[in-house]
Backbone and ligand atoms as CSV (ligand in chain L), in Angstrom:
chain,resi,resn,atom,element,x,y,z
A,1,UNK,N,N,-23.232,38.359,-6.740
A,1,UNK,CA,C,-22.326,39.372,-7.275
A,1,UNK,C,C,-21.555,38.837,-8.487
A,2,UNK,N,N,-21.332,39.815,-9.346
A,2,UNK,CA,C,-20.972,39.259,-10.566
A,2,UNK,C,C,-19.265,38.748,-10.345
A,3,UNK,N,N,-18.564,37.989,-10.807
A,3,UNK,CA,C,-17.447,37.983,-11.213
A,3,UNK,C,C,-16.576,37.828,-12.450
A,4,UNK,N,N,-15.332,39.061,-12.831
A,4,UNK,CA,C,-14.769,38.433,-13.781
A,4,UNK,C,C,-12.701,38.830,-13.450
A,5,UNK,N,N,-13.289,38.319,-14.614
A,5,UNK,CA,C,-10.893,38.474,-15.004
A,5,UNK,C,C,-11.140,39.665,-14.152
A,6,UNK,N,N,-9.555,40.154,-14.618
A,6,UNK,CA,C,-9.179,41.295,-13.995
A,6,UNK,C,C,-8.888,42.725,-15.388
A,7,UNK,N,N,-9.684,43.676,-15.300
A,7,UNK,CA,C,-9.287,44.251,-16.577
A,7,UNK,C,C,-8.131,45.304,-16.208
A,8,UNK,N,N,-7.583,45.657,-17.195
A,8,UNK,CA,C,-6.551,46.560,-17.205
A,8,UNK,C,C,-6.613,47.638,-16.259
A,9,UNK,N,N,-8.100,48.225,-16.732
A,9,UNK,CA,C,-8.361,49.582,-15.960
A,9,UNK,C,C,-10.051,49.747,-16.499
A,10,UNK,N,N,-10.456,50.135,-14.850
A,10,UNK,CA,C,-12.013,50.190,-15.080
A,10,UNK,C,C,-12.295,51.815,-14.558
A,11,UNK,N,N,-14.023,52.183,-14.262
A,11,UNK,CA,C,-14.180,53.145,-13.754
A,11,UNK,C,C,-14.712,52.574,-12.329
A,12,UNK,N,N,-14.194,53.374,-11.686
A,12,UNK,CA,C,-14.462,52.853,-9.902
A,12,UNK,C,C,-16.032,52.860,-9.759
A,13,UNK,N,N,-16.398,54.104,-9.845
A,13,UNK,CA,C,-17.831,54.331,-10.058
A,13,UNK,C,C,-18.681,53.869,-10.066
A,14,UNK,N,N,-18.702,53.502,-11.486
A,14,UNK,CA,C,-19.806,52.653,-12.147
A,14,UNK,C,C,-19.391,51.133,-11.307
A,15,UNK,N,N,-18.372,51.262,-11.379
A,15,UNK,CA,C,-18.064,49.228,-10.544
A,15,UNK,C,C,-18.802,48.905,-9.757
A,16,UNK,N,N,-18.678,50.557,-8.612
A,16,UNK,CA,C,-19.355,50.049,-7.236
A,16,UNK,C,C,-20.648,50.312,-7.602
A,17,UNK,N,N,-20.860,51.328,-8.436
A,17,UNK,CA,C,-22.872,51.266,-8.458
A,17,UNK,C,C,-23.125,49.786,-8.856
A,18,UNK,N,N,-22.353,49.036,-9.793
A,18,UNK,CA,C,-22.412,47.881,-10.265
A,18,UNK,C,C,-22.452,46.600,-9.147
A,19,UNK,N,N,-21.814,47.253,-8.053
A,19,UNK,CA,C,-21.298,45.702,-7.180
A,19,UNK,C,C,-20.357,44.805,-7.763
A,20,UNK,N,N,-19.515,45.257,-8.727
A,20,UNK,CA,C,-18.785,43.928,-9.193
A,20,UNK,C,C,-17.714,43.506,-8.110
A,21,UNK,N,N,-17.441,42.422,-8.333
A,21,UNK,CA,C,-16.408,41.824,-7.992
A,21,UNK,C,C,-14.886,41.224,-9.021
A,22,UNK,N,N,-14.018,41.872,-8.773
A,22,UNK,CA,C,-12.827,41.242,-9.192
A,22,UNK,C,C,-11.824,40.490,-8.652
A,23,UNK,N,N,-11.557,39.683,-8.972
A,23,UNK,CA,C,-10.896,38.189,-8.969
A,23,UNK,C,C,-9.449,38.041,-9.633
A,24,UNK,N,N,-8.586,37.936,-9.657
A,24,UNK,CA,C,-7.744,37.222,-10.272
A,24,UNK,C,C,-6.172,37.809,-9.768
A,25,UNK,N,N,-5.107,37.619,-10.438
A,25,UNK,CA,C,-3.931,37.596,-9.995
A,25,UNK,C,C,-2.668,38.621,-11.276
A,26,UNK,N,N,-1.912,39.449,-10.548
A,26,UNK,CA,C,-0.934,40.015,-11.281
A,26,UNK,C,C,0.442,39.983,-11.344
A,27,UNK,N,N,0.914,39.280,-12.515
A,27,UNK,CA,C,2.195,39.080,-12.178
A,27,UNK,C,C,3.316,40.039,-11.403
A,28,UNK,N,N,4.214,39.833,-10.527
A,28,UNK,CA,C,5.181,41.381,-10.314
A,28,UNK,C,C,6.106,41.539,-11.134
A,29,UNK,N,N,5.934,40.721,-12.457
A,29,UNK,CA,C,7.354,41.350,-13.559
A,29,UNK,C,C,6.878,42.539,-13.767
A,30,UNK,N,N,5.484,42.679,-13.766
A,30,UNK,CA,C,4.657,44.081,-14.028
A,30,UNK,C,C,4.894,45.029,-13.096
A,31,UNK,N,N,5.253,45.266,-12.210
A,31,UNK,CA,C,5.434,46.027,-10.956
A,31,UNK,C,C,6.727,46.959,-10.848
A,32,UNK,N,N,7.245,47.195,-12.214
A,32,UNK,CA,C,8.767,47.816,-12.027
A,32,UNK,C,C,8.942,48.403,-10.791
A,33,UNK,N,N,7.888,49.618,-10.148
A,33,UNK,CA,C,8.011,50.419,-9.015
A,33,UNK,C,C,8.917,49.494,-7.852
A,34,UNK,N,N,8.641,48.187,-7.874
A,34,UNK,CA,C,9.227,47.238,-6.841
A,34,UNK,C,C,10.575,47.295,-7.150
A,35,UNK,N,N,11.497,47.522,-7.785
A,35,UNK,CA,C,12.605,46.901,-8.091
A,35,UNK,C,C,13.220,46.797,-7.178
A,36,UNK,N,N,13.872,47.907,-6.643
A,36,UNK,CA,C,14.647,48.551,-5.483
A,36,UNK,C,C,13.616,47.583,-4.307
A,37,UNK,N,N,12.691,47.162,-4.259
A,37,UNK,CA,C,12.902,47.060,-2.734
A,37,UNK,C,C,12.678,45.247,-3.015
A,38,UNK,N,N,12.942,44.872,-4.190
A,38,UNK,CA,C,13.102,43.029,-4.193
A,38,UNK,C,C,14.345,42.758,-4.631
A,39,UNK,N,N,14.621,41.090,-4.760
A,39,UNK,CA,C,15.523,40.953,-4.950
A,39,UNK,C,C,15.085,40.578,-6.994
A,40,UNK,N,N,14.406,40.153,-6.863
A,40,UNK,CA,C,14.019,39.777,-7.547
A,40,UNK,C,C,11.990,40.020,-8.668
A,41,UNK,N,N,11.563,40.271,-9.494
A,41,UNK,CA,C,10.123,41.294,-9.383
A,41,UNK,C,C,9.985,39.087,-10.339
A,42,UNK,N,N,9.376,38.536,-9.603
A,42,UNK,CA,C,9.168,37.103,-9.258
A,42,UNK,C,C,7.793,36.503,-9.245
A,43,UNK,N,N,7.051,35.296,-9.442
A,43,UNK,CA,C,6.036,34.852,-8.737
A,43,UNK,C,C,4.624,36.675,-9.078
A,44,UNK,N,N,3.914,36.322,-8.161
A,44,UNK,CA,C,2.460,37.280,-8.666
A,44,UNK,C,C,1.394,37.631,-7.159
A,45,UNK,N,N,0.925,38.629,-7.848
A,45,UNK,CA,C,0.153,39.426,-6.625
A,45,UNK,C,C,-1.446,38.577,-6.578
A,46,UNK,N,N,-1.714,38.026,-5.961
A,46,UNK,CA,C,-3.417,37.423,-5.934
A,46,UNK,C,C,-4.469,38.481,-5.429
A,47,UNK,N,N,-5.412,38.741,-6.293
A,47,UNK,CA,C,-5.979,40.240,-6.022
A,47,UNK,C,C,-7.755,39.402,-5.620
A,48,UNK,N,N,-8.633,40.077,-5.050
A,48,UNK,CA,C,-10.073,40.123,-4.695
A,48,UNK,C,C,-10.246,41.795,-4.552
A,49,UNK,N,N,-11.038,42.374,-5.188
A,49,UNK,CA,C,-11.653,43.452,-5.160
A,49,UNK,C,C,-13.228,43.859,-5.222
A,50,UNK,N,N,-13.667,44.145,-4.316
A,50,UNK,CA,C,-15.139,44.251,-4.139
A,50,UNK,C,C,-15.573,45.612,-4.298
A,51,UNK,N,N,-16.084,45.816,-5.041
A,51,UNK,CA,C,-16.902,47.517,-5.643
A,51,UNK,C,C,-18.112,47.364,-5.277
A,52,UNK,N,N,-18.729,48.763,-4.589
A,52,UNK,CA,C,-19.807,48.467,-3.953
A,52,UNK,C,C,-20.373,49.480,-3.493
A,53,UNK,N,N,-21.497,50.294,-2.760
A,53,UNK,CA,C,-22.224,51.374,-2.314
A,53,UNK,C,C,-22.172,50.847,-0.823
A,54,UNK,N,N,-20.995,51.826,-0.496
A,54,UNK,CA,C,-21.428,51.932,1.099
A,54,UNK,C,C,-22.136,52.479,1.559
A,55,UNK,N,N,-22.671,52.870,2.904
A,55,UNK,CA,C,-23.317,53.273,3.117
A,55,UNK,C,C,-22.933,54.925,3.274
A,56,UNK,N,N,-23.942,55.725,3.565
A,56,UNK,CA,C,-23.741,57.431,2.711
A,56,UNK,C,C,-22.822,57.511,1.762
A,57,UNK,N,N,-23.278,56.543,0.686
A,57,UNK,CA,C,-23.241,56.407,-0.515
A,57,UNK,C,C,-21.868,56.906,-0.835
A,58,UNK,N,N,-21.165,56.045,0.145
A,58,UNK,CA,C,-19.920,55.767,0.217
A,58,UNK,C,C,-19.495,54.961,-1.828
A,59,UNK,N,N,-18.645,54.978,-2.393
A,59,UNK,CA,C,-18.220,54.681,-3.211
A,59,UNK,C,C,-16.881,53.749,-2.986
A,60,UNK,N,N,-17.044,52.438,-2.483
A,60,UNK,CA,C,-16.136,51.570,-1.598
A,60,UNK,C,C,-15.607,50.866,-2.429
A,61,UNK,N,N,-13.918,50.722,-2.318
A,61,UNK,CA,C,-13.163,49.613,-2.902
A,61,UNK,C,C,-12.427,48.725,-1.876
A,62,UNK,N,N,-13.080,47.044,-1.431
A,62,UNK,CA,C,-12.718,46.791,-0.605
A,62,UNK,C,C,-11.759,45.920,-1.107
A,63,UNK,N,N,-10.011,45.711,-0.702
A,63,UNK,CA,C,-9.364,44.471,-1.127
A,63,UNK,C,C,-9.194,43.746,-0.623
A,64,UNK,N,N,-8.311,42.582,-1.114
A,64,UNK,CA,C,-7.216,41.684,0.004
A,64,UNK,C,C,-6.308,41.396,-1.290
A,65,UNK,N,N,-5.042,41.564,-1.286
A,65,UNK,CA,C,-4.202,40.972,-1.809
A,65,UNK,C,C,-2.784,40.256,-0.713
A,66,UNK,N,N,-2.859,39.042,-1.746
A,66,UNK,CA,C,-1.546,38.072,-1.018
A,66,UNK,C,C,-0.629,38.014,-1.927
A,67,UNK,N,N,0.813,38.003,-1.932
A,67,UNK,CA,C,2.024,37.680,-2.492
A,67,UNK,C,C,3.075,36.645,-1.849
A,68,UNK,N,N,3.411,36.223,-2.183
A,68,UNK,CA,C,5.171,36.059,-1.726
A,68,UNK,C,C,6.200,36.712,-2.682
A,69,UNK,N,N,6.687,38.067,-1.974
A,69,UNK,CA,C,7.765,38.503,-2.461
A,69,UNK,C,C,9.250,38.388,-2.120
A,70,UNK,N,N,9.694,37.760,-2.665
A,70,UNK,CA,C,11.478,38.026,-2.671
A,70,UNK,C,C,12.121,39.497,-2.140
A,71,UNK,N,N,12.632,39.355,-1.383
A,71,UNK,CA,C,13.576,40.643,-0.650
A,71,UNK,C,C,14.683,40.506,0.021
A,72,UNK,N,N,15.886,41.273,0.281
A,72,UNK,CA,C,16.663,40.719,0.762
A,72,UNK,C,C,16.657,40.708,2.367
A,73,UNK,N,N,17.564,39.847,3.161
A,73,UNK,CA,C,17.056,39.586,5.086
A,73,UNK,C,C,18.260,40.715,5.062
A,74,UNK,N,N,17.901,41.731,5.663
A,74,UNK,CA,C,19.008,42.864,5.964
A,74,UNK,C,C,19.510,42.108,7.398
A,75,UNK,N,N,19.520,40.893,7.849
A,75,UNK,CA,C,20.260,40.285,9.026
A,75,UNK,C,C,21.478,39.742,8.630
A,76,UNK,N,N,20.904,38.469,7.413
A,76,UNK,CA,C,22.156,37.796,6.997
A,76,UNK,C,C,22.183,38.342,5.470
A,77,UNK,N,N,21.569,38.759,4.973
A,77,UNK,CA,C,21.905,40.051,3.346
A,77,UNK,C,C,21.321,38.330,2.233
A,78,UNK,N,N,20.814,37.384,2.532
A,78,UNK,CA,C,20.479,36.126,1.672
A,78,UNK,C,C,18.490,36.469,1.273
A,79,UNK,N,N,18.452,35.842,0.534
A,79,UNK,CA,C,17.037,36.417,0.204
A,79,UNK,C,C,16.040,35.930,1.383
A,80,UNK,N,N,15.036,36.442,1.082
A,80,UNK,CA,C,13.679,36.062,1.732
A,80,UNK,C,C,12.727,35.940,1.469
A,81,UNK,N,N,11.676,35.101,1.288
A,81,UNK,CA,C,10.413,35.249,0.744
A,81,UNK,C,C,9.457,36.002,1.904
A,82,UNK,N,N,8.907,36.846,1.259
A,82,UNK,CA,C,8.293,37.516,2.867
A,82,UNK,C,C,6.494,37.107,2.156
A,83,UNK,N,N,5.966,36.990,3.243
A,83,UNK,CA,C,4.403,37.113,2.427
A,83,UNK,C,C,3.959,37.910,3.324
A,84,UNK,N,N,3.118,38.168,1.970
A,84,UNK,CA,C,2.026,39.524,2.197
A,84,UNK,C,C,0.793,38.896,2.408
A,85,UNK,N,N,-0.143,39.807,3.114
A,85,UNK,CA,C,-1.751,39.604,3.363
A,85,UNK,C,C,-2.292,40.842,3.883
A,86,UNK,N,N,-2.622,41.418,2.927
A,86,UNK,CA,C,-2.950,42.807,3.346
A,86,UNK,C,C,-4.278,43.144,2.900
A,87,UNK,N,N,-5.431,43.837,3.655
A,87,UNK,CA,C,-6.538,44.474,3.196
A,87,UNK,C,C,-6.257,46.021,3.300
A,88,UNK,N,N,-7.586,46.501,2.122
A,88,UNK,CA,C,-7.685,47.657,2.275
A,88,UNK,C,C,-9.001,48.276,2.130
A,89,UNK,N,N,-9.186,49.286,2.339
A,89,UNK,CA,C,-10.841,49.692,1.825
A,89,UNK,C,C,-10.660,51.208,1.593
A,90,UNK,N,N,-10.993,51.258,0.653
A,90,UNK,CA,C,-10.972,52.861,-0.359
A,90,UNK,C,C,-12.042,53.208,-0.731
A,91,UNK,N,N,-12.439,54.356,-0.396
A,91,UNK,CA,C,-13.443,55.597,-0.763
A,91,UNK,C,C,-13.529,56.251,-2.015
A,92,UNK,N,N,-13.914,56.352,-3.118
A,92,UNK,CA,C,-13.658,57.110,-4.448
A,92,UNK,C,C,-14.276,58.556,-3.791
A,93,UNK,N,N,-13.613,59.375,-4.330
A,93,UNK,CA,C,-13.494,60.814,-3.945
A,93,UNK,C,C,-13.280,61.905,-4.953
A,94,UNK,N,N,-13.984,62.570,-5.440
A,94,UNK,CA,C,-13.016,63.403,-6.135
A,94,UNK,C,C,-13.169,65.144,-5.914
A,95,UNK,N,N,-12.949,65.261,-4.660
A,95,UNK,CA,C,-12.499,66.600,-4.065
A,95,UNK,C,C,-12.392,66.043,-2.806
A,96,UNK,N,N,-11.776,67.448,-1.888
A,96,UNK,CA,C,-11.454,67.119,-0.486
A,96,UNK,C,C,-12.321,67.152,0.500
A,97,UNK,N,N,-13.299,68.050,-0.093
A,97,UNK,CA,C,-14.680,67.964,0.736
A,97,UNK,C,C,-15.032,66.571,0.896
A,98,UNK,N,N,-15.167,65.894,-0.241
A,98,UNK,CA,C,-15.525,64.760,0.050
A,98,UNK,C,C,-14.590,63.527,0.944
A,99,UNK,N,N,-13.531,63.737,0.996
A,99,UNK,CA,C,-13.022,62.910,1.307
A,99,UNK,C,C,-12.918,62.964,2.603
A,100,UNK,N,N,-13.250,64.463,3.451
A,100,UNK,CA,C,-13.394,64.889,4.589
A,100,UNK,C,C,-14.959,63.899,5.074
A,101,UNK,N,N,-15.434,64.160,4.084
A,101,UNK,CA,C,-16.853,63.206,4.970
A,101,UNK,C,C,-16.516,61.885,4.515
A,102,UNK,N,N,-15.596,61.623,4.524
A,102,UNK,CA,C,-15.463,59.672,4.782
A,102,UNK,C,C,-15.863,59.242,5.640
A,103,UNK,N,N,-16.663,57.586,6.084
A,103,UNK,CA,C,-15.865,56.982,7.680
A,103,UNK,C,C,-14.959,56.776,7.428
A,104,UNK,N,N,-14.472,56.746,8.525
A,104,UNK,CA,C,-12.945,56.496,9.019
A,104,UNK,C,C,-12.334,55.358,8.664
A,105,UNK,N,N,-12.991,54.039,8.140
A,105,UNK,CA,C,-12.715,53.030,8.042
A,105,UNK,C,C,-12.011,53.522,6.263
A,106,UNK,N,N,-12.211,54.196,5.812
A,106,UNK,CA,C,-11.862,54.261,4.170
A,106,UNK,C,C,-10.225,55.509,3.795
A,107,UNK,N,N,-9.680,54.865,3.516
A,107,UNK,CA,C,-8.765,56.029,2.788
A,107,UNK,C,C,-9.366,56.455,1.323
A,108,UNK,N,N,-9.071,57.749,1.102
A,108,UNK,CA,C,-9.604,58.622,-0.073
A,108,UNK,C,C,-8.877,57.939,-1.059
A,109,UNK,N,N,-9.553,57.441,-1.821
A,109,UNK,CA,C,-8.634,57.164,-3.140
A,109,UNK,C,C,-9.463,58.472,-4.606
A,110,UNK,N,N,-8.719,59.788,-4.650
A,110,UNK,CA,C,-9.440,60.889,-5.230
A,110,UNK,C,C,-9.352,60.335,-7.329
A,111,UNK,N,N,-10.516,60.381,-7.167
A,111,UNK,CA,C,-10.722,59.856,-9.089
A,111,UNK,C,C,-11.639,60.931,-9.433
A,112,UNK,N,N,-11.100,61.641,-10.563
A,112,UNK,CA,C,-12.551,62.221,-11.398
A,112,UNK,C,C,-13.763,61.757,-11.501
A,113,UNK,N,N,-14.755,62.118,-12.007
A,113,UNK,CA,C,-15.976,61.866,-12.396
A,113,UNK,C,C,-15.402,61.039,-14.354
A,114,UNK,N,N,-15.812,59.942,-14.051
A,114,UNK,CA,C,-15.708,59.339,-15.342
A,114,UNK,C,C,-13.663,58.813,-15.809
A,115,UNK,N,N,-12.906,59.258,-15.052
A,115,UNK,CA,C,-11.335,58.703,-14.983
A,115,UNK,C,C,-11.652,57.630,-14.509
A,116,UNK,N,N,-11.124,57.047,-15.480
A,116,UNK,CA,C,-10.082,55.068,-15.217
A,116,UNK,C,C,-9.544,55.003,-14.265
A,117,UNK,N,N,-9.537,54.195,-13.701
A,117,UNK,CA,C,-8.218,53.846,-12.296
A,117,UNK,C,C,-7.609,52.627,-12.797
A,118,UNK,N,N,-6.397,52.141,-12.918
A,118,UNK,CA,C,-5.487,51.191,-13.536
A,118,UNK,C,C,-5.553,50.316,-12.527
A,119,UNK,N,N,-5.738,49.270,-12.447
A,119,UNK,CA,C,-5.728,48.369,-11.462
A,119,UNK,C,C,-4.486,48.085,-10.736
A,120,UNK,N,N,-3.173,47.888,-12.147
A,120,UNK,CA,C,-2.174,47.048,-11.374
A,120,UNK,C,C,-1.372,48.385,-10.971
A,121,UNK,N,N,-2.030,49.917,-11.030
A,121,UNK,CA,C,-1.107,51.256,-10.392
A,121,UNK,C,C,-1.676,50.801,-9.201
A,122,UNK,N,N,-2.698,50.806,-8.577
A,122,UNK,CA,C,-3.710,50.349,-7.536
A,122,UNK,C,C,-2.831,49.664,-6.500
A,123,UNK,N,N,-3.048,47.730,-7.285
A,123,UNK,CA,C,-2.288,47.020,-6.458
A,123,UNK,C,C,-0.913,47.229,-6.150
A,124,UNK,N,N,-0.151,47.802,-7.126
A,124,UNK,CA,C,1.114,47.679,-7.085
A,124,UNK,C,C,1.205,48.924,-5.775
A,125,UNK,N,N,0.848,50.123,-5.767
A,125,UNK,CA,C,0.608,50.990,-4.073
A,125,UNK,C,C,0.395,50.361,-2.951
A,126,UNK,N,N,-0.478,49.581,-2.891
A,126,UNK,CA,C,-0.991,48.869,-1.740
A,126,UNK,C,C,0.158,47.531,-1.483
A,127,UNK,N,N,0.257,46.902,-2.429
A,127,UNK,CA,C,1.701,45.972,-2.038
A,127,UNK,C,C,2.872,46.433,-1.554
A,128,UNK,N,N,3.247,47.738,-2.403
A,128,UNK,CA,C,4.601,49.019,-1.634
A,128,UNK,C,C,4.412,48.999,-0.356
A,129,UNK,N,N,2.757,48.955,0.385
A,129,UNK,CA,C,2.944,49.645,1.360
A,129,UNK,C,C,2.801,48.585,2.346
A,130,UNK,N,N,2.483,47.325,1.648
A,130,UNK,CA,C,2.202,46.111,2.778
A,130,UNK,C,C,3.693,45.998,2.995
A,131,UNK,N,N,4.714,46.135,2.049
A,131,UNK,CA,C,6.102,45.159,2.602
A,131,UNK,C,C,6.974,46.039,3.810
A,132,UNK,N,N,7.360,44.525,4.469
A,132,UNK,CA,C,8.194,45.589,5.626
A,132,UNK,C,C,9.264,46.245,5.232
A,133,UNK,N,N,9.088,47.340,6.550
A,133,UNK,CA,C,11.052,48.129,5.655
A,133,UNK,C,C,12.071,47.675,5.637
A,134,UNK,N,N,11.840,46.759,7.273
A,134,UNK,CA,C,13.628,45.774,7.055
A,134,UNK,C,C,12.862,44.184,7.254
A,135,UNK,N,N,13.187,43.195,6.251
A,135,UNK,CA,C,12.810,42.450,5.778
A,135,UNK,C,C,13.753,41.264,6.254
A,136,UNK,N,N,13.206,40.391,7.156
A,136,UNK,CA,C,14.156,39.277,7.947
A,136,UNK,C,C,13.688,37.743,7.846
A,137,UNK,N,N,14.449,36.991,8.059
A,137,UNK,CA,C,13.942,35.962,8.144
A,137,UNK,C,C,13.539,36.031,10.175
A,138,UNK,N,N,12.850,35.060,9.877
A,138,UNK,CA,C,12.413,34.047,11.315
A,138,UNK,C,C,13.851,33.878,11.958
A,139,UNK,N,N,14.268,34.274,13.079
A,139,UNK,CA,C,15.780,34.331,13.100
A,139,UNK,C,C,15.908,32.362,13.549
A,140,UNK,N,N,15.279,31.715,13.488
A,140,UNK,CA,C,15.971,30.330,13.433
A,140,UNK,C,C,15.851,30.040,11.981
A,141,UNK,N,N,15.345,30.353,11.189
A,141,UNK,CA,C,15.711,30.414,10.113
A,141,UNK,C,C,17.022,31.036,9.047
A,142,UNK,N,N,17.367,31.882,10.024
A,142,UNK,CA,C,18.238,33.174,9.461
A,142,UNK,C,C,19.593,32.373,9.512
A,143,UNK,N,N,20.403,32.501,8.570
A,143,UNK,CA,C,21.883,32.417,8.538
A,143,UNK,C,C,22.542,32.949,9.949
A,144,UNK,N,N,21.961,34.899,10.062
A,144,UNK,CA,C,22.641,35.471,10.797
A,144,UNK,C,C,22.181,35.331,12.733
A,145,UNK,N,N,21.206,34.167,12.524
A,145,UNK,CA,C,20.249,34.440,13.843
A,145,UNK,C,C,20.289,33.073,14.190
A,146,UNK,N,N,22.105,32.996,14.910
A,146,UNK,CA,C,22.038,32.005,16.150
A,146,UNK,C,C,21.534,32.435,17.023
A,147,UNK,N,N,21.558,33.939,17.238
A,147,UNK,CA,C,21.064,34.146,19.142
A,147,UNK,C,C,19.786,34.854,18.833
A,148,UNK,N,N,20.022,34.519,20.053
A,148,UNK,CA,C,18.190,35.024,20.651
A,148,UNK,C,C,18.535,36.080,21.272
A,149,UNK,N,N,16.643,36.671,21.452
A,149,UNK,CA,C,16.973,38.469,21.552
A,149,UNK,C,C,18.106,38.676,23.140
A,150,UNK,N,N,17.584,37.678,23.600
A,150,UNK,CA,C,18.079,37.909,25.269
A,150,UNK,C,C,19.712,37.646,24.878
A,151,UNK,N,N,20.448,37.181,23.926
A,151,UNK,CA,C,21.689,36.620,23.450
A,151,UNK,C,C,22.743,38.461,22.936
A,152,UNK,N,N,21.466,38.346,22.180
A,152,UNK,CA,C,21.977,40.163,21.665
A,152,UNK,C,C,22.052,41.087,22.818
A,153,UNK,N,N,21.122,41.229,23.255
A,153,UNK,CA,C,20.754,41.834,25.084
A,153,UNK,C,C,22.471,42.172,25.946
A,154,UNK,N,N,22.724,40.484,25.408
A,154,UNK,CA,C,23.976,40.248,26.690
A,154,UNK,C,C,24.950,41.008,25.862
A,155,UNK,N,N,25.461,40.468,24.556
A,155,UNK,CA,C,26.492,41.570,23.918
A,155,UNK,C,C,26.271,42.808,23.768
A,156,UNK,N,N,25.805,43.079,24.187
A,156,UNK,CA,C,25.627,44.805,23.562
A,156,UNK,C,C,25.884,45.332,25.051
A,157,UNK,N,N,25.455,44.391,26.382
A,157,UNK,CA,C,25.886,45.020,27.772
A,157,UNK,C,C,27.234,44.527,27.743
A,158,UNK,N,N,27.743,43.695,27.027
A,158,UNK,CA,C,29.359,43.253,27.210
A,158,UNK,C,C,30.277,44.223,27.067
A,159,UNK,N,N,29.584,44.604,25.839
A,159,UNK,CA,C,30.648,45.582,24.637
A,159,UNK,C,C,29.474,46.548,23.820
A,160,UNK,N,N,29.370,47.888,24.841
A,160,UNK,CA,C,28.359,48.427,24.397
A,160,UNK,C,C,28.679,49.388,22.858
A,161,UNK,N,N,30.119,49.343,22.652
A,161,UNK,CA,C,30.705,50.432,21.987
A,161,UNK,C,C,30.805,49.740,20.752
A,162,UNK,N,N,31.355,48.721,20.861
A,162,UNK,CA,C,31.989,48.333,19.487
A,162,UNK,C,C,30.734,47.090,19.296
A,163,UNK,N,N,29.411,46.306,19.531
A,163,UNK,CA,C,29.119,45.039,18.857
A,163,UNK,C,C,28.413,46.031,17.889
A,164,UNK,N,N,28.359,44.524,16.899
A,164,UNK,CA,C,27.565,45.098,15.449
A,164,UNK,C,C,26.400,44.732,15.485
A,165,UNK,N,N,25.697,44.175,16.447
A,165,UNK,CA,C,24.168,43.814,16.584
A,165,UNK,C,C,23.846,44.971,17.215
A,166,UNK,N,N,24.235,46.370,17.543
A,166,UNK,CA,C,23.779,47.756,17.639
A,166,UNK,C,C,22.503,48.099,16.946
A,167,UNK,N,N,23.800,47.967,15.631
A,167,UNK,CA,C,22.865,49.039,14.722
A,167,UNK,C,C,21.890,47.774,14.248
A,168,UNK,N,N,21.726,46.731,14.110
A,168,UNK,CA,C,20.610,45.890,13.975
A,168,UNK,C,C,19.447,45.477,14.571
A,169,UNK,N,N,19.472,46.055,15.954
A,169,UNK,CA,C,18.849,46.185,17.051
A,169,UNK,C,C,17.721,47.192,16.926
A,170,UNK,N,N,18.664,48.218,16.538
A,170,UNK,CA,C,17.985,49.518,15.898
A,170,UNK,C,C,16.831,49.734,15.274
A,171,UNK,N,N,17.121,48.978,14.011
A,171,UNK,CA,C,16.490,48.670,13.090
A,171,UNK,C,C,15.518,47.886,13.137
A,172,UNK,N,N,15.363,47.411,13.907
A,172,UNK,CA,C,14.519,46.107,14.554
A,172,UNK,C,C,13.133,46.793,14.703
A,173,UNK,N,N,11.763,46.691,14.229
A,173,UNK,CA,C,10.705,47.018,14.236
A,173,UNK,C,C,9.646,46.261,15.443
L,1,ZN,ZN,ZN,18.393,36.129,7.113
């Protein structure tokens, strides 16, 4: 399979009739969409993208991208590096009929016949959707995480009204 850089923006299409493979890495200064949810748009997205003919001529974009992104620990509010490792696999589509006959294994990613797809609009979606919503450290790591869950457990039966590990509890995924 062939490999190269990473271009700006290709046609999905032709990629996967092609089989290419893409390789390489995007910075997140590029990523404005991130702002709000980093502390910092830092460090870079490492991309692998495989274009390819699935089978019933499936039109497949398979990824993996890794990061370490900066975010803040909504425990102790100090940053965090969280890493990412996320796959995906996308279907080129361009109506709903089609996207209705997917397998199941593919989300519709809907492109015209002959439209560009931008790569780093691409990655930068799929990274949005890898990061968690509340973003923590390892609580022995954490500023705010002397206790352990069974520690929180006990305050909250102490003082069910007033502790502030409530609403953090809550939030807790
Ligand atoms: Zn923390």
């Amino acid at each position: 399979m062939a490999e190269e850089k990473l271009p700006v923006s290709f046609d999905p299409v032709r990629f996967a009739k092609w089989g290419r493979r893409l390789e390489g890495s995007i910075p997140l200064s590029q990523m404005s969409r991130m702002t709000e949810q980093v502390t910092e748009l830092r460090g870079e997205v490492s991309v692998a993208l495989d274009c390819s003919m699935g089978e019933d001529r499936v039109r497949a974009l398979r990824g993996h991208i890794t990061a370490v992104v900066p975010m803040q620990c909504q425990r102790c509010m100090d940053e965090v590096e969280i890493q990412v490792d996320s796959q995906f696999s996308l279907g080129v589509v361009d109506s709903e009929a089609f996207a209705e006959k997917l397998p199941e294994e593919y989300e519709p990613l809907f492109i015209e016949e002959g439209e560009k797809l931008f790569l780093k609009e691409l990655i930068e979606d799929e990274l949005i959707l890898a990061l968690p919503i509340v973003p923590m450290h390892p609580q022995e790591e954490c500023k705010a995480g002397g206790m352990s869950e069974d520690d929180m457990n006990l305050v909250q039966e102490e003082s069910p009204q007033e502790s502030p590990f409530a609403i953090l509890k809550d939030l807790k995924i």
